[in-house]
C-alpha positions in Angstrom: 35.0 -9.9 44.7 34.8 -6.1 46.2 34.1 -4.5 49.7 30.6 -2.5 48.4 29.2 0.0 50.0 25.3 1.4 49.2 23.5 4.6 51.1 20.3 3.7 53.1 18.9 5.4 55.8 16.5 4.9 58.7 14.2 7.2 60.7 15.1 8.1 64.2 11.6 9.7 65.5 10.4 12.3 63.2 14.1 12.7 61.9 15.8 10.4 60.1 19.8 9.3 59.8 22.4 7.9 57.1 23.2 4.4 57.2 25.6 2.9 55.3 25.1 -1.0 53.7 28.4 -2.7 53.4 28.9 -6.1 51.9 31.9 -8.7 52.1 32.1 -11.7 49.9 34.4 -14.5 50.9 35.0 -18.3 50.8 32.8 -20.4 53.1 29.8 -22.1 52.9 27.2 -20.3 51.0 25.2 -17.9 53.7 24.3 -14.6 54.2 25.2 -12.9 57.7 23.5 -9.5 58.4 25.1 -7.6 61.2 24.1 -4.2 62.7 21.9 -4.4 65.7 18.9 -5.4 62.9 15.5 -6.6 64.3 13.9 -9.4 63.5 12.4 -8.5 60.0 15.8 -7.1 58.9 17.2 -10.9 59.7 14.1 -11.9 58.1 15.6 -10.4 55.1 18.3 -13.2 53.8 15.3 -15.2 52.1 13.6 -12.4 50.3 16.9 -11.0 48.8 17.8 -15.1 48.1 14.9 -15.2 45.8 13.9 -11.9 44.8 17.7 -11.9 43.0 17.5 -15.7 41.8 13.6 -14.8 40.4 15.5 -11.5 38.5 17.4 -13.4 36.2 20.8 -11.8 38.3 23.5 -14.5 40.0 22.7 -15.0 43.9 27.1 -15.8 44.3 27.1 -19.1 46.2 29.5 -17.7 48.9 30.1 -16.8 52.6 28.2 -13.1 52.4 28.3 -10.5 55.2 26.4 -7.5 55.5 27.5 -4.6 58.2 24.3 -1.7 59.0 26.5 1.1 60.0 26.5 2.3 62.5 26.1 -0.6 64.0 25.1 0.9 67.5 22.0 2.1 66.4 19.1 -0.1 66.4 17.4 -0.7 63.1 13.9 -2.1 62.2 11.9 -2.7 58.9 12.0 -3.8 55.5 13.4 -0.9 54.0 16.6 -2.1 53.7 16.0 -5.0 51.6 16.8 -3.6 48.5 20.3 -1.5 49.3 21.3 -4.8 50.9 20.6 -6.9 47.4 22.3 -3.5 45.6 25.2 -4.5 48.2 24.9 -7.8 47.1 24.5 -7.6 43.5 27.7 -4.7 43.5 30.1 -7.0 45.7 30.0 -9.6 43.3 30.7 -7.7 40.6 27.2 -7.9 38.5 26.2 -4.4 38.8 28.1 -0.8 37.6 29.2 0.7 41.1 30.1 4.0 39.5 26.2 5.7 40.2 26.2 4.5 43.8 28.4 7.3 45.9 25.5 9.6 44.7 22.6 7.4 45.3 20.1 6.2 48.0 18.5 3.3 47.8 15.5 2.6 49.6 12.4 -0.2 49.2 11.4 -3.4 50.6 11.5 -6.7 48.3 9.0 -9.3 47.2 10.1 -12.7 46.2 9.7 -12.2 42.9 11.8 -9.1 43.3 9.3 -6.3 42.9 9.4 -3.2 45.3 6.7 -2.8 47.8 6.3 0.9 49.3 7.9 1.3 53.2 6.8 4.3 56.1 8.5 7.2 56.9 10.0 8.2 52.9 10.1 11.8 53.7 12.5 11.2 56.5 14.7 9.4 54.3 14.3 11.7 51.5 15.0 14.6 53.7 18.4 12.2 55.1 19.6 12.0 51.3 19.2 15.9 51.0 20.7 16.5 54.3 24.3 14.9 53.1 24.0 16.6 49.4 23.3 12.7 47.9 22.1 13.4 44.1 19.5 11.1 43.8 16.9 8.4 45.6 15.6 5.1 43.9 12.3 4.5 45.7 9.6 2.1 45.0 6.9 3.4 42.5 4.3 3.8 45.7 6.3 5.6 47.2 7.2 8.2 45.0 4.4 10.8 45.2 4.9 11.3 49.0 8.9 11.5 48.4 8.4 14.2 45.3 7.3 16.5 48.0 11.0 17.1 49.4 12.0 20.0 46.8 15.7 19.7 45.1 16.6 15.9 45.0 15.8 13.7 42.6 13.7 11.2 42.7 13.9 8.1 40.8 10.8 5.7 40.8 11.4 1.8 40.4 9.2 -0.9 40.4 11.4 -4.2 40.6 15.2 -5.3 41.9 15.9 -6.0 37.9 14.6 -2.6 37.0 16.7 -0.8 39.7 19.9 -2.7 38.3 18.8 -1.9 34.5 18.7 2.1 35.4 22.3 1.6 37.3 23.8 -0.7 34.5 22.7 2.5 32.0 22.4 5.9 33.9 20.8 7.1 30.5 17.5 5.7 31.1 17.3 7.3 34.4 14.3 9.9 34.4 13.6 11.6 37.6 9.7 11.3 38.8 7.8 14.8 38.3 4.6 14.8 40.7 2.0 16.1 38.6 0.3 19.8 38.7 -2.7 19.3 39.7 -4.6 21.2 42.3 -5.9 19.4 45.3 -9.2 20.3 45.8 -10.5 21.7 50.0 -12.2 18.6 51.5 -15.8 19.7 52.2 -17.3 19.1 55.7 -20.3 17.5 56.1 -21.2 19.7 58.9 -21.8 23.6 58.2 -22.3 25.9 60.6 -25.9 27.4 58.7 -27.1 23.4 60.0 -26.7 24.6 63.8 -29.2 26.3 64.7 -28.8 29.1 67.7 -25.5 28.3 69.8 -24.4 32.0 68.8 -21.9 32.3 71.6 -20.4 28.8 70.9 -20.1 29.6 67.3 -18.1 33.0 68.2 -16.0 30.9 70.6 -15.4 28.3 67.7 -14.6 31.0 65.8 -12.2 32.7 68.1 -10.8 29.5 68.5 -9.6 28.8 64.9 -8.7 31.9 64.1 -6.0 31.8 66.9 -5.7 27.4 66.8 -6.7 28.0 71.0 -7.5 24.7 72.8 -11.5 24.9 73.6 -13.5 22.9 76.2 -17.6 23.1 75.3 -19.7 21.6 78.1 -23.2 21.3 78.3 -26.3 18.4 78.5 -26.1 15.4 75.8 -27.9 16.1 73.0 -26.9 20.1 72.7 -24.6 19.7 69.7 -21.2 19.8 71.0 -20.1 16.9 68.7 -21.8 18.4 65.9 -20.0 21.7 66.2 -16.6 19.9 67.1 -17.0 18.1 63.6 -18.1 21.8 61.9 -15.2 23.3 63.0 -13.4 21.4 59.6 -15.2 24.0 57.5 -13.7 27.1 58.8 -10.3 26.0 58.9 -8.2 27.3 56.6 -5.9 25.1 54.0 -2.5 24.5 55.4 0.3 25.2 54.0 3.0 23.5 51.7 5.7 23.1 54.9 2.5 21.7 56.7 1.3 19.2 54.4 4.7 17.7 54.2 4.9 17.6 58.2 1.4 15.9 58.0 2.3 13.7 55.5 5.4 12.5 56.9 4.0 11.7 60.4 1.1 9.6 58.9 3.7 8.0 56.9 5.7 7.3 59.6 2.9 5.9 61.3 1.9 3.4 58.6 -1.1 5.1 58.0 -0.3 6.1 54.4 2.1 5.3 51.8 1.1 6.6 48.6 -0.6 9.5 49.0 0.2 13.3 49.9 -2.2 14.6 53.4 -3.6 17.8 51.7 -6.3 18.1 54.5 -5.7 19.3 58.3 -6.2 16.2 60.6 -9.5 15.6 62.7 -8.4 12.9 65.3 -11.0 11.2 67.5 -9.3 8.9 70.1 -11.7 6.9 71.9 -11.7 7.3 75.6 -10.0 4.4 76.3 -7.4 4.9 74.4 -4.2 4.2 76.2 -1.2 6.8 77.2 0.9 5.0 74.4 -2.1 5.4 71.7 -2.5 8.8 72.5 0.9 9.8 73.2 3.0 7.4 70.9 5.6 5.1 71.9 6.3 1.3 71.6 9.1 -0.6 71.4 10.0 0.9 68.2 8.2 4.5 68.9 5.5 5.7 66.9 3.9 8.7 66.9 0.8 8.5 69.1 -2.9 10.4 67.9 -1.4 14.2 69.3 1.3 13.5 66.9 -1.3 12.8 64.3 -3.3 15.7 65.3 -0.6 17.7 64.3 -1.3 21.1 62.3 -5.2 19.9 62.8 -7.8 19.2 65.9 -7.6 16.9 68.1 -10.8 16.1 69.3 -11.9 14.3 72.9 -15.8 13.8 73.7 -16.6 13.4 77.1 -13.4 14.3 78.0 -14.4 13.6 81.9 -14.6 10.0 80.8 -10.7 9.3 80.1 -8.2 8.1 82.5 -6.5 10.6 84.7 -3.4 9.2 83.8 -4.4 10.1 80.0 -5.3 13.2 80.9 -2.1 14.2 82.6 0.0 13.0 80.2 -1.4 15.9 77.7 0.1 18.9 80.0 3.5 19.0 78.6 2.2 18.6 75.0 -0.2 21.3 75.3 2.3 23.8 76.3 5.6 22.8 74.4 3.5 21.7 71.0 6.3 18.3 71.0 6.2 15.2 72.5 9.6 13.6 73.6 9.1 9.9 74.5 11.9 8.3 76.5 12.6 4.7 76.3 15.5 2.6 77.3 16.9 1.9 73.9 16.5 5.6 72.3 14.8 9.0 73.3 13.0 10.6 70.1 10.9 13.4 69.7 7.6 14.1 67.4 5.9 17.4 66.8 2.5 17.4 68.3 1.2 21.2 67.5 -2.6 20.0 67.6 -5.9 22.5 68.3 -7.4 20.4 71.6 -11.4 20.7 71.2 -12.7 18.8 73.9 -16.6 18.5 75.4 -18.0 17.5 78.6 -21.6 16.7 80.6 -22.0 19.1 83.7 -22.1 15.5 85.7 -22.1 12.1 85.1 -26.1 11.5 84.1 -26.0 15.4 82.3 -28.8 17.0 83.5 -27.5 19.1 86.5 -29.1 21.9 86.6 -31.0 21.4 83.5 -34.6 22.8 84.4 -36.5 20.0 81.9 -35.1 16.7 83.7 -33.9 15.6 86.9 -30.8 15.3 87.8 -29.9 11.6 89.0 -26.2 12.2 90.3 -25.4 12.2 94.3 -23.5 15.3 94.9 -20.1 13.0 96.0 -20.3 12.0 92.2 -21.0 15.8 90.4 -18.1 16.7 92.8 -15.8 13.7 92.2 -16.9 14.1 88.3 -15.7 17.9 88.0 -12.2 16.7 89.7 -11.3 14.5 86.8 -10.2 17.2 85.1 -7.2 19.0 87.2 -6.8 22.9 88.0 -3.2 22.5 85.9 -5.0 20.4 82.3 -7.9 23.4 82.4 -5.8 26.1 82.8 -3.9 25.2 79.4 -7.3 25.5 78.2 -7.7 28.5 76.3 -11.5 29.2 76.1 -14.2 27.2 77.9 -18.3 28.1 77.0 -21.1 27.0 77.8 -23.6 24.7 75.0 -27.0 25.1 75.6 -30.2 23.0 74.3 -31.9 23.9 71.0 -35.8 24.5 71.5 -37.3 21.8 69.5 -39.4 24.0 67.3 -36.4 25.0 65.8 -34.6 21.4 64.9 -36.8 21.8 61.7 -36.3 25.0 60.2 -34.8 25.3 56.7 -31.2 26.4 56.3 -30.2 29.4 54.8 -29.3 29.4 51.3 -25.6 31.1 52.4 -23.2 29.1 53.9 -22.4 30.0 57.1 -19.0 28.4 57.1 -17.6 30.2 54.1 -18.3 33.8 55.7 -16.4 32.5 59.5 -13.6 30.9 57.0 -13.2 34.4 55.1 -13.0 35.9 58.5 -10.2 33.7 60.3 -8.3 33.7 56.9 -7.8 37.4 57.2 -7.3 37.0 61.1 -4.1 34.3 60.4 -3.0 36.4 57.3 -2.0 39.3 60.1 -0.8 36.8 62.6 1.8 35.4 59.8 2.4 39.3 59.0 2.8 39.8 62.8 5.5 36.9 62.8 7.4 36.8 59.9 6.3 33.5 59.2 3.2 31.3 58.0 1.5 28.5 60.6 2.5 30.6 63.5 -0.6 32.2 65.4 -1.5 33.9 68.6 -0.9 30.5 70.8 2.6 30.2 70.2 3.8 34.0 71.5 5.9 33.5 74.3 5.8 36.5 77.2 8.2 38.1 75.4 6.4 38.2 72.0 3.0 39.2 74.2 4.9 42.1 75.7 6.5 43.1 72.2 3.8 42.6 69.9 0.4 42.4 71.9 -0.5 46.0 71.5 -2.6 46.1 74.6 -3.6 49.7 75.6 -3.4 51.3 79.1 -6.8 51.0 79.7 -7.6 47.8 78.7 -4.0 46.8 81.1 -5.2 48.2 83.9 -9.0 46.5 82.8 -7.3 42.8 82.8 -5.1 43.6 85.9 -8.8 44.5 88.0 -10.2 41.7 86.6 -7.2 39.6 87.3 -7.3 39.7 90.7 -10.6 39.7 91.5 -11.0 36.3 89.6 -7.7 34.8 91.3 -6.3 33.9 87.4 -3.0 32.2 87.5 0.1 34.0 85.6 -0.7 31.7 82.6 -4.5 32.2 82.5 -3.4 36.3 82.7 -1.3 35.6 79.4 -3.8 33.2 77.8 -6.6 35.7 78.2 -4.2 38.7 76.3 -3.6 36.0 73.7 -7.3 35.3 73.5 -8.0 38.9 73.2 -5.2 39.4 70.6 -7.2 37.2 68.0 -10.8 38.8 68.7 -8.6 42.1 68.1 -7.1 40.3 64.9 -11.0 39.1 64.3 -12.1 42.9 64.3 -9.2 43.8 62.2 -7.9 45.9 65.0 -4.4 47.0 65.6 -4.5 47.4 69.6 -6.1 45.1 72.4 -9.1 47.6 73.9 -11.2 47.3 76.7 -13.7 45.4 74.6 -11.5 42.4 73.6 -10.4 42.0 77.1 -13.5 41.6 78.7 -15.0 38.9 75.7 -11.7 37.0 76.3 -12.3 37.2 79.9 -16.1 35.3 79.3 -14.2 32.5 78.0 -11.9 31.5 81.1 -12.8 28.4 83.2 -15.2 29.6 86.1 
């Protein structure tokens, strides 16, 4: 019998880290003894590898066996390391070629007849093997689509324990999986914008909005179309981009949402209103990322946003303004992207009809006034456009839509607006929402007059030193919208119609 040693790794938040499987086989009663700070389905482990090698035809040795998870201060959770554990197993007592092993990773969770089911988070383990130059990662056949999208590692697709120890037993019938070339195809929207009828300032705003991924509250009574255009806003945004679909992917993998297949669409998140701070935030016990997470690089969308908890509410400041979440527990710290477009909606009071000349209001003022507080001074100001949604006359519900799709000319638009924001940057899926105030001083372009224009305006409105830089970055993408090179007076004042009255 030999010390063997296999690669595994695990993910750490959205990263992921190398952990080593070693196995001892000595004299003693016949047991297996995983240690390594391993949860509960790790320990769970022994019997599936028992049987999964005794149902492969291989030798389960009838021996004292102990496994070490280094390191062995970090906790670890899953099934994923059932099958470098059996590899461990299988290379300890001598039944399996160890020579193919320094330059491998194994990674797959075992059945009890030993076939591989698929595990979350592959792209963070992937991205692990790549990270410490290992050649090669055997993953289960499910799983292999998702894990082809990390470029210069090869990927090795298996579908049982007895087919992983065939390919190591003769290296020449390795043959690295090769994701196909076929095109994925823009997932149409239900919703285009030729089926809303009037709503011509919202549709700019929306617009606007996309072009420069800017967080947009629409209120207005029920009924106006504020969900309908929240839902449109998929047609006009434009496909993201190779380094985006992997960080999508990855996340929803992470998740457990998907295992198998490749996220070539931009999110649309929904979260219902009771949704908790760990739902929409992420965390756990183990933490997961939470619905901004899986927002990310797509819309985040919250109707009747007056109707979450203020707690909820709160917790989306810091998010809004770094673009990551970092949730802090008592075993570990980790960190997820969360670089989401916020479209939110809300009544104009509880009932929706204040002010609305065609029915009567039936809120006291105490409740319009304790309505309108739910959403604090700090949350709208990270707001970057707010319009008002007005109702449709009914005469018009009816009319036919244009032949033309309204979408597809917007779309053309914001695609040339984000192709000179990525010029303006150096860099694709960076727009006018992420400059800092030292990219908006550098790179802004605003003219003197339009300076001193936003500096009047400024004070006489009483805009805080982030609503000042959010209405230059607002103004930046209508300037980008009109294909112009500097902010003028123009943009200023249409940015300045969008800020939170």
């Amino acid at each position: 019998m030999v010390l063997a040693k296999v690669h595994s790794a695990a993910h750490v938040g959205f990263d992921g880290t190398l952990i080593e499987v070693e196995c001892d086989i000595t004299n003693g009663l016949p047991s297996i003894i995983i240690v390594g700070l391993g949860s509960k389905a790790i320990d769970e482990a022994k019997e599936r590898i028992r049987s999964s090698i005794k149902n492969s035809d291989l030798a389960m040795p009838r021996k004292r066996i102990t496994l070490n998870l280094a390191p062995a201060d970090l906790p670890k959770d899953g099934a994923s390391y059932d099958l470098p554990m059996a590899i461990a197993i299988l290379t300890a007592s001598q039944q399996i070629n160890p020579n193919l092993l320094n330059e491998s990773l194994f990674i797959g969770e075992l059945s009890l007849n030993g076939e591989l089911r698929p595990v979350r988070g592959i792209i963070s383990h992937i991205e692990v093997a790549k990270r410490h130059k290992i050649k090669r990662v055997f993953v289960p056949k499910d799983n292999a689509l998702q894990a082809s999208l990390v470029s210069d590692i090869e990927i090795v697709e298996v579908t049982s324990l007895k087919h992983v120890v065939k390919l190591l037993m003769d290296p020449r019938l390795i043959k690295p999986f090769v994701m196909s070339n076929q095109r994925h195809t823009r997932q149409d929207s239900e919703i285009d914008f030729s089926d809303i009828y009037g709503q011509q300032q919202a549709k700019r705003a929306l617009e606007i909005a996309v072009a420069g991924s800017h967080n947009i509250l629409m209120t207005g009574p029920p009924g106006a179309g504020k969900t309908m255009m929240a839902r449109a806003i998929l047609s006009i945004m434009p496909e993201p981009a190779q380094e985006e679909i992997i960080a999508i992917t990855k996340l929803h993998s992470l998740a457990g949402e998907t295992t198998d297949k490749i996220a070539t669409n931009r999110p649309f998140r929904s979260p219902h209103h009771t949704s908790s701070n760990i739902a929409l935030i992420g965390g756990g016990k183990n933490p997961k990322p939470g619905e901004i997470s899986l927002a990310h690089k797509g819309i985040l969308f919250m109707d009747e946003l007056p109707e979450y908890t203020r707690s909820t509410l709160e917790s989306l400041r810091q998010p809004l303004e770094d673009r990551i979440v970092t949730i802090a527990r008592v075993q570990d710290t980790v960190t997820y992207p969360a670089d989401f477009m916020l479209v939110a909606t809300q009544n104009p009071c509880p009932c929706g009809y204040y002010l609305d000349p065609d029915h009567d209001c039936t809120c006291t003022p105490h409740q319009i006034n304790q309505y309108g507080k739910k959403i604090s001074g700090p949350l709208l100001d990270r707001i970057d456009l707010v319009v008002n949604v007005h109702k449709v006359e009914h005469k018009n519900l009816l009319k036919k839509p244009s032949g033309s799709s309204e979408s597809a000319e917007i779309l053309k638009r914001v695609e040339d607006a984000r192709a000179l924001q990525s010029k303006r940057f150096s860099r694709s899926g960076r727009y006018n929402t992420h400059m800092s105030n030292r990219d908006i001083i550098s790179s802004a372009q605003l003219l003197p007059e339009a300076k001193v224009f936003l500096e009047q305006a400024s004070s006489k409105l009483g805009l805080s030193a982030r609503s000042y830089m959010k209405v230059i970055k607002v103004a930046r993408t209508i300037a980008d919208l009109d294909q112009d090179e500097a902010i003028n007076t123009g943009h200023i004042s249409e940015a300045l119609q969008y800020r939170p009255r």
